[in-house]
C-alpha positions as a printed NumPy array, in Angstrom:
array([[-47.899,  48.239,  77.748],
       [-50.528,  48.5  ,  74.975],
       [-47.866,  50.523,  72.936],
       [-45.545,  47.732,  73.325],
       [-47.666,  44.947,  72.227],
       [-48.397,  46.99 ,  69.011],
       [-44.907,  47.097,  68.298],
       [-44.271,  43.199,  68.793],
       [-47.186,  42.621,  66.305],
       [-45.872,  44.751,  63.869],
       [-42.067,  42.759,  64.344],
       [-44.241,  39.847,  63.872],
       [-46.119,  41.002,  60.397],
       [-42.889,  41.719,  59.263],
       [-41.019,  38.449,  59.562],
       [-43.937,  36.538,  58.448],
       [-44.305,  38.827,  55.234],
       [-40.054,  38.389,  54.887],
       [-40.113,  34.913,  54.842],
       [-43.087,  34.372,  52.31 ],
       [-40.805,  36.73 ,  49.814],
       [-38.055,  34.397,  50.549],
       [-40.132,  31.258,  49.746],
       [-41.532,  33.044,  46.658],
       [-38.136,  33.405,  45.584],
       [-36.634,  30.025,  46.484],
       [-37.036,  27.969,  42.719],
       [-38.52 ,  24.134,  43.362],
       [-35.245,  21.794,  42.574],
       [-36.333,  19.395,  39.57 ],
       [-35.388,  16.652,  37.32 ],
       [-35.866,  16.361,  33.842],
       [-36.014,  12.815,  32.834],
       [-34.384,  12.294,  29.312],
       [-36.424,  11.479,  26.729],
       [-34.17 ,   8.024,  24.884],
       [-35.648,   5.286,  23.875],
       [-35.884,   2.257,  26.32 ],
       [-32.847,  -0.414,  26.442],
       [-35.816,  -2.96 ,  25.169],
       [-36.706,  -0.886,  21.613],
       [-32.824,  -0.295,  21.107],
       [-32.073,  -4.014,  21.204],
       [-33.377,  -4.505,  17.879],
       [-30.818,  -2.319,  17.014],
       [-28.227,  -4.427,  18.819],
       [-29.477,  -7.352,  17.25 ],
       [-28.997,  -5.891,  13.829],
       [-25.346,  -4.871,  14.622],
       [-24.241,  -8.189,  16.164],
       [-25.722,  -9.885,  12.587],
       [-23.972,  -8.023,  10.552],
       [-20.688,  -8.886,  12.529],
       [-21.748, -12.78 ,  13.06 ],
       [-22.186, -13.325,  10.017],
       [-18.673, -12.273,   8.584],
       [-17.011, -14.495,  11.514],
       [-19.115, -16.95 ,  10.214],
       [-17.567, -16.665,   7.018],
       [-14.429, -16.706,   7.537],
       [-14.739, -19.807,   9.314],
       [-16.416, -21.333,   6.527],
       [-13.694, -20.099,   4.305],
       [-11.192, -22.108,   6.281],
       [-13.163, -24.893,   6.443],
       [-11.134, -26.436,   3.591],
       [ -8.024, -25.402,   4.077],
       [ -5.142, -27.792,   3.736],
       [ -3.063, -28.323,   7.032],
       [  0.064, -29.889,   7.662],
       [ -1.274, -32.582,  10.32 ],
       [ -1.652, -35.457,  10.352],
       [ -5.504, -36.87 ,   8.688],
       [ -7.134, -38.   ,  11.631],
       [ -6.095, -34.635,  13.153],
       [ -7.081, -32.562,  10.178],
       [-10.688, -34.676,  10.326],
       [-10.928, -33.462,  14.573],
       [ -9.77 , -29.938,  13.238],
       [-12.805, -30.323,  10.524],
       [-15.331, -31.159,  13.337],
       [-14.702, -28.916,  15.485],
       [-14.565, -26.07 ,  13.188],
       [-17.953, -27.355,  11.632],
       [-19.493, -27.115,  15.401],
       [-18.01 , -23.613,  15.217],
       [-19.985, -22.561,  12.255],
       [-23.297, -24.469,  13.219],
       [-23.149, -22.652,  16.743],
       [-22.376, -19.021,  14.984],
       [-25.377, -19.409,  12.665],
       [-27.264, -20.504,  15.366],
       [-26.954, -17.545,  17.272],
       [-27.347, -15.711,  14.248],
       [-30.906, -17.228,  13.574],
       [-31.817, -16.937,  17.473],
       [-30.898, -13.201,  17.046],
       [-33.023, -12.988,  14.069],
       [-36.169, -14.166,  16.035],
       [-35.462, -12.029,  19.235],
       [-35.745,  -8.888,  16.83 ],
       [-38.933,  -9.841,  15.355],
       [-40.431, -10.533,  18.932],
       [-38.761,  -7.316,  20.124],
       [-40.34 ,  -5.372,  17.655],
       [-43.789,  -7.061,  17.946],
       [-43.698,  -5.871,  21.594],
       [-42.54 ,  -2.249,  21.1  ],
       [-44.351,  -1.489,  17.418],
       [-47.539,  -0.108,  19.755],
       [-45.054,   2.075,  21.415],
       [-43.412,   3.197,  18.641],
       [-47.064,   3.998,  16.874],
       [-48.642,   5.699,  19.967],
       [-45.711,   7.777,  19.146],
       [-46.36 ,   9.004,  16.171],
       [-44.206,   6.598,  13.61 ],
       [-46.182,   6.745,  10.276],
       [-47.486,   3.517,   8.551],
       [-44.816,   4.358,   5.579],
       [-41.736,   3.885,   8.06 ],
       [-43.039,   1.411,  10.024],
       [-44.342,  -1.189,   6.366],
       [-40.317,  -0.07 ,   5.063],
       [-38.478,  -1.438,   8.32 ],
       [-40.927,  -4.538,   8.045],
       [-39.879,  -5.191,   4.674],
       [-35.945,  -4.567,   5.137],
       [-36.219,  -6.679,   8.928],
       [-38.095,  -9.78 ,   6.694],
       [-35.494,  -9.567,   3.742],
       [-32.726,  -9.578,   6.899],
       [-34.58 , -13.013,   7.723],
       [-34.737, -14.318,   4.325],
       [-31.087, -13.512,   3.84 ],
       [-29.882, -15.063,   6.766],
       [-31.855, -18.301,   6.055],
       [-29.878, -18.547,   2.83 ],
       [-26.399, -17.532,   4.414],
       [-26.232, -15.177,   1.765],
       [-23.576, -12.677,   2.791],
       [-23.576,  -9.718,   1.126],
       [-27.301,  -9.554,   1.332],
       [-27.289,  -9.73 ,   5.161],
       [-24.839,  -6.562,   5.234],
       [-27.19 ,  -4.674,   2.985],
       [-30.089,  -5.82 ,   4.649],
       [-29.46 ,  -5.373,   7.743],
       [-27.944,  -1.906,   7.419],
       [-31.253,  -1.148,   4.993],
       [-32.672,  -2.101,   8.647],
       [-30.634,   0.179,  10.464],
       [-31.634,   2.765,   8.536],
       [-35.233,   2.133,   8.438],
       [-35.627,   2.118,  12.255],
       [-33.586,   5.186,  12.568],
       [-37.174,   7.37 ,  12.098],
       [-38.391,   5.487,  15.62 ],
       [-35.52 ,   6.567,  17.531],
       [-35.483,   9.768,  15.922],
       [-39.454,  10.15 ,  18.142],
       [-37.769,  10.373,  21.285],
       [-36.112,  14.175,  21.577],
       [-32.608,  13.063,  23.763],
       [-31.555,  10.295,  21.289],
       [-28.896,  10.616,  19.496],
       [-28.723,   6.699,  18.014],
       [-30.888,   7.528,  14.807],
       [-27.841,   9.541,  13.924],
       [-25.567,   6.589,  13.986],
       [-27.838,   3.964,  12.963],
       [-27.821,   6.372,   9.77 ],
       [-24.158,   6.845,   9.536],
       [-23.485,   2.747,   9.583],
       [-25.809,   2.638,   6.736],
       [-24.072,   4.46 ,   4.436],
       [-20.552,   3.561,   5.629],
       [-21.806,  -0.3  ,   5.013],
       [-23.19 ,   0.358,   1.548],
       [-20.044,   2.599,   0.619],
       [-18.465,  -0.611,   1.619],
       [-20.701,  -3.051,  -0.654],
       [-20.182,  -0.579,  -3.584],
       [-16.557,  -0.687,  -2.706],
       [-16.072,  -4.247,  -2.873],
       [-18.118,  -4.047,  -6.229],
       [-15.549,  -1.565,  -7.732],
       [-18.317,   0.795,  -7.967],
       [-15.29 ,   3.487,  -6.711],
       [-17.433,   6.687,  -7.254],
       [-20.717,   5.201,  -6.03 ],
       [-18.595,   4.403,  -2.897],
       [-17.402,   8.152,  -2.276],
       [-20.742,   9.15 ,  -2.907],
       [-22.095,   7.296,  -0.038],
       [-20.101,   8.153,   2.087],
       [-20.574,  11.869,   1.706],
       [-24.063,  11.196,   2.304],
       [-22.937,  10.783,   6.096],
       [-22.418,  14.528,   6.166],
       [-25.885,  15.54 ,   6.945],
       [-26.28 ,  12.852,   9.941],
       [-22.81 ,  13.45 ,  11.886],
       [-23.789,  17.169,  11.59 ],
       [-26.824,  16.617,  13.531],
       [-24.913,  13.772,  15.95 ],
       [-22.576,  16.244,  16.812],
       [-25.428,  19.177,  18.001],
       [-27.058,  16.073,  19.974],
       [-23.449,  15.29 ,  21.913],
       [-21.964,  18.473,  21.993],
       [-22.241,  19.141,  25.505],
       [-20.503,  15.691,  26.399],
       [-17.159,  16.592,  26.294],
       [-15.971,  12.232,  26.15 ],
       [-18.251,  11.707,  23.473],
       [-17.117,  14.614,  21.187],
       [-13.071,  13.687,  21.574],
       [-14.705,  10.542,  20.118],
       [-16.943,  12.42 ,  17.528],
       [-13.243,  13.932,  16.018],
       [-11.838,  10.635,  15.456],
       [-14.992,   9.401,  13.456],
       [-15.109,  12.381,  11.722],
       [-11.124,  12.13 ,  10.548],
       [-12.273,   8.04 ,  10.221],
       [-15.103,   8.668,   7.651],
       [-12.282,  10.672,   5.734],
       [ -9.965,   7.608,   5.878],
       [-12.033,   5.402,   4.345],
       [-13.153,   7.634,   1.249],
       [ -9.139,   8.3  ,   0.797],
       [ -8.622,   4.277,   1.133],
       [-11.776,   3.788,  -1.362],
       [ -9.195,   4.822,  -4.265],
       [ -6.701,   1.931,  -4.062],
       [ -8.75 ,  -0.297,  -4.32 ],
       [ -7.784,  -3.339,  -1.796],
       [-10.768,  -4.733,  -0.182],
       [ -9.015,  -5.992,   3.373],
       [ -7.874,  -2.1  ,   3.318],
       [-11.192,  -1.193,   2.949],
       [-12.541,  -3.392,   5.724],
       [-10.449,  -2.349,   8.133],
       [-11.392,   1.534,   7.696],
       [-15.06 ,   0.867,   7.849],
       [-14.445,  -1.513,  11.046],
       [-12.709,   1.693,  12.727],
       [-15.508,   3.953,  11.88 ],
       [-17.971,   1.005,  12.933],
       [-15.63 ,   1.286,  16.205],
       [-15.795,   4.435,  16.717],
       [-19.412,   4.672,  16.571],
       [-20.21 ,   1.867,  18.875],
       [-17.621,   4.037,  21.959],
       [-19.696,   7.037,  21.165],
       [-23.054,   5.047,  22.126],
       [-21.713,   3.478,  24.885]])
């Protein structure tokens, strides 16, 4: 009897001291949260990007404004007013855009510093956000495109604090594509090329940041073979030509962040 109850402790010992091993063993199931930015902090960028496009729908309505029709005058005059009701309501949204991105970055510039964004990057996307404003107020075109990709590029640093995101990489890459595009349009040909080669550095590092998304690299080839379009179309010349590339690459971008 007292032999048998020896035994059954011993059975007992064992199991316990197997299934502690087993637990040992076992690894705890976790989650690593990704480190992006929030939705709130990337809607400046948003902001930025629908500018940029307003404003050149904005000017092509203004540049039909005048255009002789073939109707009749008191039908040309409605055609007039409602086109003029177009452009009021595009700059509109333009300027209500412009104030959401100040207020946006008035809420999120403590984030952004706590951080660890440096006073130097923080005064040069001041600067090229107030020029954006200053631009806009004067509907000056060409100086919203360069200001607001200066913008762009001047935020790209804040994203870049946040170890998962891959949108400083882009917000680069439509910088130079838009200023190859200026330059273009200037007939600065060369100065164009060169720009765009600057995107070299910044779709190298996109590409280690999205590499293990299989959708977003089929996407990464086509920008890449874009980008290459657009330098090739930079040596004819033709501005429209040159819009259109750029609006692909701009495209192409935009699916990859999505």
């Amino acid at each position: 009897m007292k032999k048998g109850f020896i035994v059954l402790i011993l059975m007992i010992i064992i199991v316990s001291s197997t299934s502690c091993q087993v637990r040992q063993n076992q690894k705890p199931t976790t989650y690593e949260k990704s480190d992006k930015a929030s939705e709130g902090l990337y809607r400046i960028v948003e902001n930025i990007n629908d500018i940029i496009i307003d404003v050149e729908k904005a000017g092509k309505l203004s540049a039909t404004f005048n255009e002789s029709t073939s109707l009749i005058e008191a039908d040309i005059l409605k055609e007039k007013e409602k086109k003029k009701e177009e452009i009021k309501k595009a700059w509109e949204e333009i300027n209500s855009k412009i104030k959401d991105s100040h207020e946006s970055w008035n809420k999120y510039e403590k984030e952004i510093m706590e951080r660890g964004a440096t006073s130097e990057y923080i005064l040069k996307f001041k600067n090229s956000l107030n020029g954006l404003t200053v631009a806009v107020e004067n509907r000056e075109n060409k100086d919203i495109i360069n200001y607001g990709s200066k913008a762009l590029f001047d935020f790209s640093p804040f994203l870049e604090l946040y170890k998962d995101e891959f949108r400083g990489e882009t917000s680069r890459i439509k910088y130079y594509v838009y200023q190859s595009y200026l330059a273009g349009e200037n007939n600065e040909l060369e100065k164009a090329k060169d720009l765009l080669d600057m995107t070299e550095e910044y779709t190298a590092g996109l590409r280690q940041k999205i590499e293990d998304d299989q959708k977003k690299m089929k996407i990464f080839e086509k920008l890449v073979l874009s980008l290459q379009d657009m330098k090739e179309a930079i040596n004819v010349g033709n501005n429209n030509l040159l819009k259109i590339k750029r609006d692909i690459i701009l495209q192409n971008i935009k699916d990859i962040e999505e």
